[in-house]
LOMI-160542 format. One record per residue (C-alpha): residue number from 1; x, y, z. Coordinates in Angstrom, 3 decimals. Each point is the difference from the previous one (the first is absolute). Example, Ala and Ser with C-alpha at 12.3 -4.5 7.8 and 13.67 -1.06 7.14 Angstrom:
2
<pos:1 x:12.300 y:-4.500 z:7.800>
<pos:2 x:1.370 y:3.440 z:-0.660>
REM end
This chain:
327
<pos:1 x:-12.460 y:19.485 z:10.167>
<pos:2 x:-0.956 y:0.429 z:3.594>
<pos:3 x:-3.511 y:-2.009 z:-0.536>
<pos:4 x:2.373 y:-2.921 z:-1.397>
<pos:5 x:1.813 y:0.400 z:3.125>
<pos:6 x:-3.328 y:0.043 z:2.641>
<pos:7 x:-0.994 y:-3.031 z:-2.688>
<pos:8 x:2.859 y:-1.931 z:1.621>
<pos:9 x:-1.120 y:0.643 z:3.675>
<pos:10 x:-3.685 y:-0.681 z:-0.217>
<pos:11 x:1.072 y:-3.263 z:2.091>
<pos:12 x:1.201 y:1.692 z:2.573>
<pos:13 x:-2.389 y:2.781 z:0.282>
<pos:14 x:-2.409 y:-2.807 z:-0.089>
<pos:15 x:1.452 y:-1.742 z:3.376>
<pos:16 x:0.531 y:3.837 z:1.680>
<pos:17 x:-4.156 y:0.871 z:-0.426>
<pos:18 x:-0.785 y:-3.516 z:1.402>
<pos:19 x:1.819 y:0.078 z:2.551>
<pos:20 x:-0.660 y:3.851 z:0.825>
<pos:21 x:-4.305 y:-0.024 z:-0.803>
<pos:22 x:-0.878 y:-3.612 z:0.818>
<pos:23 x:-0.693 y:-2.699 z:2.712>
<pos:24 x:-2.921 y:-1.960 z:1.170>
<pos:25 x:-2.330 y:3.195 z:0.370>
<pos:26 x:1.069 y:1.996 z:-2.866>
<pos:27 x:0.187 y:-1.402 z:-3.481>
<pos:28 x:0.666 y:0.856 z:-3.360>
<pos:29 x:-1.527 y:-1.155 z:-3.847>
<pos:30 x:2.079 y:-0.191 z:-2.793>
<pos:31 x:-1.421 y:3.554 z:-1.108>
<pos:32 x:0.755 y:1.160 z:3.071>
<pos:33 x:4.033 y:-1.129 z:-0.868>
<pos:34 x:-0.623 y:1.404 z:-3.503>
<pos:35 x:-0.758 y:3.379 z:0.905>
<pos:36 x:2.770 y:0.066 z:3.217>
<pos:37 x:2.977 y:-0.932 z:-2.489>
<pos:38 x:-1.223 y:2.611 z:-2.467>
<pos:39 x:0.899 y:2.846 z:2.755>
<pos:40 x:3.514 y:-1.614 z:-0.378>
<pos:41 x:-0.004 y:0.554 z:-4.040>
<pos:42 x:-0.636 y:-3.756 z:-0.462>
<pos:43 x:-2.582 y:-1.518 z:-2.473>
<pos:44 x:-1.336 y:-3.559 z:0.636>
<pos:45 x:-2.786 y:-2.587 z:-1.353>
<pos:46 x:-2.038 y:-2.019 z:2.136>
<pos:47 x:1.924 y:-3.270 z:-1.407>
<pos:48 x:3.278 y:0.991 z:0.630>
<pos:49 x:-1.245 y:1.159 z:3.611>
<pos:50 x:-1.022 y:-3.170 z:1.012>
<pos:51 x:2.945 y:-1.596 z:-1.271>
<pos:52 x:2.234 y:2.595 z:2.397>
<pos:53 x:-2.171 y:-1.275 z:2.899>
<pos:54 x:0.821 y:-3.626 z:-1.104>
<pos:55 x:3.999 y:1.038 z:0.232>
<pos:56 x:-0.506 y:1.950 z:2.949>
<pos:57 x:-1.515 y:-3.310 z:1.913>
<pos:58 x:2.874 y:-1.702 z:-1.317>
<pos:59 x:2.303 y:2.060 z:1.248>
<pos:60 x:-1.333 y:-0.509 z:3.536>
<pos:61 x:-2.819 y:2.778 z:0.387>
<pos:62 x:-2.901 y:-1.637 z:1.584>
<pos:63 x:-2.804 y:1.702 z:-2.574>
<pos:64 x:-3.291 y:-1.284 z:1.467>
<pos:65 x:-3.600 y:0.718 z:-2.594>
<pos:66 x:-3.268 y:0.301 z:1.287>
<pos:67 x:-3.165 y:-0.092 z:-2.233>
<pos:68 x:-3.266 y:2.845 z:1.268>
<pos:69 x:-0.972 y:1.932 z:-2.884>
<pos:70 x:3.283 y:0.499 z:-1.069>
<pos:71 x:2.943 y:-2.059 z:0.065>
<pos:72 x:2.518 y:1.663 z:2.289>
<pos:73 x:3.330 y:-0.914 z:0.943>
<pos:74 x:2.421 y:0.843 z:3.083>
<pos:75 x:3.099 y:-1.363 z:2.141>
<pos:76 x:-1.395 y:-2.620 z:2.087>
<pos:77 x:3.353 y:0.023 z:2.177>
<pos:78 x:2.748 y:1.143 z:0.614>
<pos:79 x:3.725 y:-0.313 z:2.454>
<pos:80 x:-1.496 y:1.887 z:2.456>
<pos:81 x:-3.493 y:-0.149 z:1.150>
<pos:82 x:-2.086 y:2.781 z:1.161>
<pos:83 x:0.105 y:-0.861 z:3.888>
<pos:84 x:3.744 y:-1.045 z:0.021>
<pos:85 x:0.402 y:3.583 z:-1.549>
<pos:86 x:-1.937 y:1.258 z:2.742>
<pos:87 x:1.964 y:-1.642 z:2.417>
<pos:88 x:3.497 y:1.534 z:-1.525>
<pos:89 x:-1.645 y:3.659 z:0.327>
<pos:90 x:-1.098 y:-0.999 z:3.445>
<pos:91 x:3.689 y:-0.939 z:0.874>
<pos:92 x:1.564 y:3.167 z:-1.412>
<pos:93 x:-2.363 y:2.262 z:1.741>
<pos:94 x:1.334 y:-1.616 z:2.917>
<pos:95 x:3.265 y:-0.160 z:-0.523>
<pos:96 x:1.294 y:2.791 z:1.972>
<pos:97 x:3.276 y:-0.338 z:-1.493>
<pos:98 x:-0.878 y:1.028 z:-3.151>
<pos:99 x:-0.160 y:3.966 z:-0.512>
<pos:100 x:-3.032 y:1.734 z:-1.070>
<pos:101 x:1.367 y:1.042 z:-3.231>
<pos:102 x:1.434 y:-4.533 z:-0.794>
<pos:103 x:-3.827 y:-0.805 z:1.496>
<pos:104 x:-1.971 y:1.386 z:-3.180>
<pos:105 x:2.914 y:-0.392 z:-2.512>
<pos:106 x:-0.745 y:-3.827 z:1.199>
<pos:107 x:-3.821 y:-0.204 z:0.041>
<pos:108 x:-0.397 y:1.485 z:-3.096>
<pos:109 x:2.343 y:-2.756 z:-1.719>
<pos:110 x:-1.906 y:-2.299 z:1.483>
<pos:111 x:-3.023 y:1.373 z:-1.111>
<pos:112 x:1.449 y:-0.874 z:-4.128>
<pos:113 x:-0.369 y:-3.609 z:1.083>
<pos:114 x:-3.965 y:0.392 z:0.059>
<pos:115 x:-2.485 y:1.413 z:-2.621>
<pos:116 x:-0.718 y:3.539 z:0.177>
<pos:117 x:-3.587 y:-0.577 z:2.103>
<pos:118 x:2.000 y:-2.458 z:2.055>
<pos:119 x:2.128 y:2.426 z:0.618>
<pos:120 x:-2.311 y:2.734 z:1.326>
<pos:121 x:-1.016 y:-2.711 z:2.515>
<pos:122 x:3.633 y:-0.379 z:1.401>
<pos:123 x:-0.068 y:4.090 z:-0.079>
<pos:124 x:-2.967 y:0.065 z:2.592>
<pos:125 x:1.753 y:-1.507 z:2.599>
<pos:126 x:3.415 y:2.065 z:-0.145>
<pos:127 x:0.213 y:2.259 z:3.187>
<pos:128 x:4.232 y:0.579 z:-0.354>
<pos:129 x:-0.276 y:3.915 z:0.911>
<pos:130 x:-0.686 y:-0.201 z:3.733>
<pos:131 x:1.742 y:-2.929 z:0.667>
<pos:132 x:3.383 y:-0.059 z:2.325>
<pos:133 x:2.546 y:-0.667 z:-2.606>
<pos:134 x:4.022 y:0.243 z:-0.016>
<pos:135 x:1.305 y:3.370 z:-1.176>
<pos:136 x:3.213 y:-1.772 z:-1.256>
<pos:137 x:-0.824 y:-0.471 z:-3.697>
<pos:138 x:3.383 y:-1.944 z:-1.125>
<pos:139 x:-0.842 y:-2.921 z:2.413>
<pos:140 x:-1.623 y:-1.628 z:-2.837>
<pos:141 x:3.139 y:-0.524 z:-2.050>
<pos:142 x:2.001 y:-0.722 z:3.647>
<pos:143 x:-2.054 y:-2.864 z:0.501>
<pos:144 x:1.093 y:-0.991 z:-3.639>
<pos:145 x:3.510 y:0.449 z:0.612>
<pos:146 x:0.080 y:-1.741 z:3.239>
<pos:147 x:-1.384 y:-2.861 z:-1.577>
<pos:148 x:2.186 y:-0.066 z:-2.736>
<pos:149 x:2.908 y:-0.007 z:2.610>
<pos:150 x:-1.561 y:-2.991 z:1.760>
<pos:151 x:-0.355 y:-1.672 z:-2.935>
<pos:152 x:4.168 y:0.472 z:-1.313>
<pos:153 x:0.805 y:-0.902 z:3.853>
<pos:154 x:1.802 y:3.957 z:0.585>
<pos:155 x:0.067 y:2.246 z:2.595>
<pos:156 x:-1.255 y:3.625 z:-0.457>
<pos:157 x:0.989 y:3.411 z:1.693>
<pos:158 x:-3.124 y:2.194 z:0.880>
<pos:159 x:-0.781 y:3.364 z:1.842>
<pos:160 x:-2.307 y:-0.180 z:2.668>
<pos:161 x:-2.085 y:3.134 z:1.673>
<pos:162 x:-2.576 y:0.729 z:2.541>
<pos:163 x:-2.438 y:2.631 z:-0.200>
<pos:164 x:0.255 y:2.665 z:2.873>
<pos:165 x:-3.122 y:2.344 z:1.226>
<pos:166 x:0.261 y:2.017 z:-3.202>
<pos:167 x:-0.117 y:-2.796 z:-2.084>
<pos:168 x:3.301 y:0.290 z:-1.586>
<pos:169 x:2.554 y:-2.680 z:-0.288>
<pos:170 x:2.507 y:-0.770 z:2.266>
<pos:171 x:2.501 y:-2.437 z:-0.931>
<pos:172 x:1.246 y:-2.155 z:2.638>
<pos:173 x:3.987 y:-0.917 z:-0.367>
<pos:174 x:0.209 y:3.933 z:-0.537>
<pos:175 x:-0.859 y:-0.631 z:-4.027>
<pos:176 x:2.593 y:-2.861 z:-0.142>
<pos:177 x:-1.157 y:-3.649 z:-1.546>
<pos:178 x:-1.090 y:-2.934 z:1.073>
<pos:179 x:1.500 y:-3.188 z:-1.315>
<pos:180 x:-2.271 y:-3.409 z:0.655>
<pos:181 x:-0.641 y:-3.303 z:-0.947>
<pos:182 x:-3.360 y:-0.289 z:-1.670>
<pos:183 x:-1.902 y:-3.349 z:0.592>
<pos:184 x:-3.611 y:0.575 z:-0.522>
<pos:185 x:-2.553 y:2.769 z:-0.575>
<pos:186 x:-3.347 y:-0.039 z:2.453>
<pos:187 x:-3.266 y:2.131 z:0.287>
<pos:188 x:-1.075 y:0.369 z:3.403>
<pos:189 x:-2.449 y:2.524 z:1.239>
<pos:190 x:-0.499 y:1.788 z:-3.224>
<pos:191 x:3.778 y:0.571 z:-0.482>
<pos:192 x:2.753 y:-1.789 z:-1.837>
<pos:193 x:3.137 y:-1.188 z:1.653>
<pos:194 x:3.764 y:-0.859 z:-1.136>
<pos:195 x:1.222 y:-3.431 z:2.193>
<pos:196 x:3.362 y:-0.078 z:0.298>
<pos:197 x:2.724 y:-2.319 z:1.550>
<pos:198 x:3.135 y:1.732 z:1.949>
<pos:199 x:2.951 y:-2.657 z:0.180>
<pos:200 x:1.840 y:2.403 z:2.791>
<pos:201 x:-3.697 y:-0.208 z:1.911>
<pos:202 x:-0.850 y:-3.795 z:-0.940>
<pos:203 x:-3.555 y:0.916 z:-0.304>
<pos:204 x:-2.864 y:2.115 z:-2.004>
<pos:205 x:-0.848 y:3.465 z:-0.230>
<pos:206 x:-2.558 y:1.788 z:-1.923>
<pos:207 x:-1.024 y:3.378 z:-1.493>
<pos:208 x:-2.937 y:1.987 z:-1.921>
<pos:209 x:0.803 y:0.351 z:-3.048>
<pos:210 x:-1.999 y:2.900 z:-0.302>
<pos:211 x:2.871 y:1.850 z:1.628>
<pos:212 x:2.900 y:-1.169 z:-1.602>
<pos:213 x:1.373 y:1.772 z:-2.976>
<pos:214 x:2.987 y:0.248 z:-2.138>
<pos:215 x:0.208 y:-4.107 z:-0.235>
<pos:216 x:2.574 y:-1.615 z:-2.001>
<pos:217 x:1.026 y:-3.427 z:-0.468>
<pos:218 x:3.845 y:-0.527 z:0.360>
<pos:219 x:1.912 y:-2.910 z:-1.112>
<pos:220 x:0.217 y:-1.451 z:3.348>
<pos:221 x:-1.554 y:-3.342 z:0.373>
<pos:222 x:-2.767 y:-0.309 z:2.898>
<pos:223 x:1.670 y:-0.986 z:3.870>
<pos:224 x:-1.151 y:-3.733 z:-0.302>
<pos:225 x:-1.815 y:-1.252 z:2.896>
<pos:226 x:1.656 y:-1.639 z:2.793>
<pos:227 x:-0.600 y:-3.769 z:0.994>
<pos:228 x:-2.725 y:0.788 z:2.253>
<pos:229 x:-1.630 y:2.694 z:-1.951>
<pos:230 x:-3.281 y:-1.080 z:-2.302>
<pos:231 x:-1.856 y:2.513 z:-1.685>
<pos:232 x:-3.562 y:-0.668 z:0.250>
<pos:233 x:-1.696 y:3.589 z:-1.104>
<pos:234 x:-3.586 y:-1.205 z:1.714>
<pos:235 x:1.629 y:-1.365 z:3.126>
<pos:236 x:2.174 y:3.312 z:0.337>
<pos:237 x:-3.356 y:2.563 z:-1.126>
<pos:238 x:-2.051 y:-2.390 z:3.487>
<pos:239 x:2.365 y:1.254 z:2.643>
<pos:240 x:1.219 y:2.766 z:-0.973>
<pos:241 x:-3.432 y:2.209 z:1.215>
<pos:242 x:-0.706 y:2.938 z:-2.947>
<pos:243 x:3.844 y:-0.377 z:-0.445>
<pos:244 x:1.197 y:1.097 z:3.425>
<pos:245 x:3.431 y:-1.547 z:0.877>
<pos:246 x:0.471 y:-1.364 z:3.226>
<pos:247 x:1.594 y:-3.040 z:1.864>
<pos:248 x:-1.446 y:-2.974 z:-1.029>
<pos:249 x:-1.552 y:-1.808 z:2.717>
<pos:250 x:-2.470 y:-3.116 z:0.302>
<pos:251 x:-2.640 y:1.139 z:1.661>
<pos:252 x:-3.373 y:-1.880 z:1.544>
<pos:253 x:-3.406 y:2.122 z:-0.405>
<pos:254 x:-3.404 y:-1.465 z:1.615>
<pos:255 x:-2.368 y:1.720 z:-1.745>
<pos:256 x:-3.635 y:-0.203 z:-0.407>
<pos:257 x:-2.202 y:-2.678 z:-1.951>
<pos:258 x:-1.173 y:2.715 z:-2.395>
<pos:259 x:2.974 y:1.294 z:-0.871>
<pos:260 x:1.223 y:-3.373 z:-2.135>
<pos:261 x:-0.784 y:1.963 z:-3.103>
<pos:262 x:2.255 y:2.633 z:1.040>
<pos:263 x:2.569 y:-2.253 z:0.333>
<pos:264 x:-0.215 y:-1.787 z:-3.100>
<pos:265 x:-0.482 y:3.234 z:-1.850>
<pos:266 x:4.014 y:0.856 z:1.580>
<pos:267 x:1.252 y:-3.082 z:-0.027>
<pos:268 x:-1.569 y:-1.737 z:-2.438>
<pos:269 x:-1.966 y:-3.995 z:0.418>
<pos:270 x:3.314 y:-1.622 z:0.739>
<pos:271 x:0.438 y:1.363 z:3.205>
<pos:272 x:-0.160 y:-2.561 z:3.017>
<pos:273 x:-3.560 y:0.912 z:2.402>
<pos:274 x:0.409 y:-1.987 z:3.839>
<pos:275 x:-3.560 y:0.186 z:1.812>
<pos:276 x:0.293 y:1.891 z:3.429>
<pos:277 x:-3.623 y:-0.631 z:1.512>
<pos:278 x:-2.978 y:0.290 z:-1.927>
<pos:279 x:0.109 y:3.699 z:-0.597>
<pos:280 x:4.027 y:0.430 z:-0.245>
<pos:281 x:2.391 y:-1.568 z:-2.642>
<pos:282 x:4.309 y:0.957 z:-0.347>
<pos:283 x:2.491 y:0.250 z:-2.553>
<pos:284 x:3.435 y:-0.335 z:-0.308>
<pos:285 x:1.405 y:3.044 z:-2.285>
<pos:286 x:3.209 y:1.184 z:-0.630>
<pos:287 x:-0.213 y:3.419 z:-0.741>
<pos:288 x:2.405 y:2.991 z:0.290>
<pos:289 x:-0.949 y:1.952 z:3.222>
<pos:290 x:-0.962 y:4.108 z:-0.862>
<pos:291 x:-2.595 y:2.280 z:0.472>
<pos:292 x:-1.604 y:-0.663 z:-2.547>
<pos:293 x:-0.701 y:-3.592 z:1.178>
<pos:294 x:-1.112 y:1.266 z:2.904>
<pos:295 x:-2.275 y:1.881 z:-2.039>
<pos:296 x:-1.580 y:-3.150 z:-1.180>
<pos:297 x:-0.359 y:-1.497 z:3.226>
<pos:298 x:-1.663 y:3.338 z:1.119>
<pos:299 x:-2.912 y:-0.004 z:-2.215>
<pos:300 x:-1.671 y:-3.453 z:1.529>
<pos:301 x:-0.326 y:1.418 z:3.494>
<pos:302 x:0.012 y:-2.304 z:2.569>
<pos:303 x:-0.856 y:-2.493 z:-2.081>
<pos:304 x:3.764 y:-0.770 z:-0.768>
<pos:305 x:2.581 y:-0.785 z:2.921>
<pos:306 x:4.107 y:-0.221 z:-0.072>
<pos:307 x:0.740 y:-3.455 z:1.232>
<pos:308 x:3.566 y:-0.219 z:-0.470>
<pos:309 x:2.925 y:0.756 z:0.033>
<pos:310 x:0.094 y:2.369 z:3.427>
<pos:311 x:2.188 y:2.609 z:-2.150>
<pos:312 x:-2.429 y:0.803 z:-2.495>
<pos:313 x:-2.730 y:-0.112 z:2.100>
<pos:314 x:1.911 y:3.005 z:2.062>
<pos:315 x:0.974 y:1.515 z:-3.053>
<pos:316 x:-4.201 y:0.183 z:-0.799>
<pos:317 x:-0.411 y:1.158 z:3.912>
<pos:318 x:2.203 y:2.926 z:-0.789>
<pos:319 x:-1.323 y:0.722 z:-3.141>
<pos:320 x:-3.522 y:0.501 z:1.132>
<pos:321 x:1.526 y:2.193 z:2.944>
<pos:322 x:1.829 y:2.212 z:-2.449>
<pos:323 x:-3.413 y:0.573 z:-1.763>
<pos:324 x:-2.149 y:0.743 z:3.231>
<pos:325 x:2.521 y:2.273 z:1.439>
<pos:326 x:-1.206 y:2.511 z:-2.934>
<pos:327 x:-3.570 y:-0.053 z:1.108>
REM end
């Protein structure tokens, strides 16, 4: 009775090995699928082999044959290949926002979408353990429920902590919720942020969502934007610096010839460049005025100058004064 029953799933055993044993290196002869579906309790003939490969390609599995001495089969391709795998293992090891623990759970899934050798290759190159990494583990399913809120246009309620010297939490509000507006989810600087829209504030706020906890969504429909509100996500992530709130400001930087990269790296290629002299070009930005702007401006030196307005350009003056007095 249970050999009739492994009869019926010789098909399917038949995709699992090629898909698990084979690709473009590593091949397989009919024999070869003979003796691997006896180990499940299944007997097959050569004819009725092939004729499983035949419904397999049918079905969609690209089954590529090459002739040497042998003729040897494998699965010439497949969703995902090898390098784009390599690139999703690349962009969970750097993901600082996933945990440890949600790092490898990830990697090894995506590991099933390549042969076993193929997989070994993707295994080389994962270096999770010393890697900074969030120590919130349910910020995985927070970013799912934020979206989901975004989606059904509702508001959700969320904690929100701090961690003090000891590394404990500290929730601000003394433990009590937040209630928001979500509008858009962003990743900036290794860490994932909640956009939100405040109706009593008429403007955006943000916050890692690797320190929120206890989210729900309510029935409450989202604060709609006002008249003169338009939620651009990319426009908001450019001047708000490593998402530092400040007063937004236009502000005019000279800044050195070499450092055009630099500014199409922040700003991205539409961003308006006005020659100075032949060594000097300016931009218009607006961006919201903290530290850590000035933090940006900091790390070209000389090579990048406050033009305008006088304000912020006093604001930068006292900054740098703040910072020398420790020294």
């Amino acid at each position: 009775m249970a050999k009739s029953s492994n009869q019926k799933l010789k098909l399917l055993y038949l995709l699992k090995m090629l898909n698990e044993k084979t690709d473009e290196n590593n091949t397989m002869t009919i024999n070869d699928m003979i003796a691997e579906l006896e180990r499940y309790g299944i007997t097959a003939e050569r004819k009725s082999i092939y004729d499983d490969l035949e419904a397999l390609r049918h079905y969609g599995l690209d089954i590529a044959m090459q002739k040497t001495k042998t003729t040897d089969y494998y699965v010439a391709s497949r969703v995902f290949e090898l390098p784009e795998l390599k690139l999703l293992v690349d962009a969970v090891q750097c993901s600082k926002f996933v945990t440890h623990k949600k790092s490898n759970e990830l990697i090894k899934k995506i590991e099933s979408l390549a042969s076993r050798k193929q997989a070994q290759s993707l295994q080389r190159q994962v270096f999770v353990t010393n890697r900074v990494k969030t120590i919130n583990e349910s910020i995985y399913y927070n970013i799912d429920s934020l979206h989901l809120a975004i989606a059904q246009n509702k508001k959700v309620t969320f904690k929100y902590f701090d961690y003090d010297i000891r590394k404990e939490k500290v929730f601000r509000k003394n433990g009590g919720k937040y209630t928001v507006s979500p509008y858009g989810l962003s990743w900036d600087d290794e860490n994932y942020y909640l956009i939100t829209f405040s109706t009593k504030y008429d403007g955006f706020t943000h916050y890692r969502v690797d320190r929120m906890t206890n989210i729900d969504l309510i029935e409450e429909e989202r604060d709609p934007l006002s008249d003169k509100e338009h939620f651009d996500i990319a426009e908001y992530t450019k001047k708000v610096f490593n998402m530092f709130n400040g007063d937004e400001v236009m502000v005019n930087l000279q800044l050195d010839n070499s450092l055009v990269n630099a500014v199409v790296d922040r700003f991205g290629k539409d961003i308006q460049i006005g020659k100075v002299d032949d060594d000097n070009f300016n931009i218009w930005i607006k961006v919201a005025v903290s530290s850590t702007f000035f933090a940006w401006i900091s790390q070209f030196g000389n090579k990048v100058k406050i033009l305008s307005p006088e304000s912020v350009v006093e604001k930068y003056i006292s900054h740098l004064k703040e910072i020398s007095s420790l020294y």
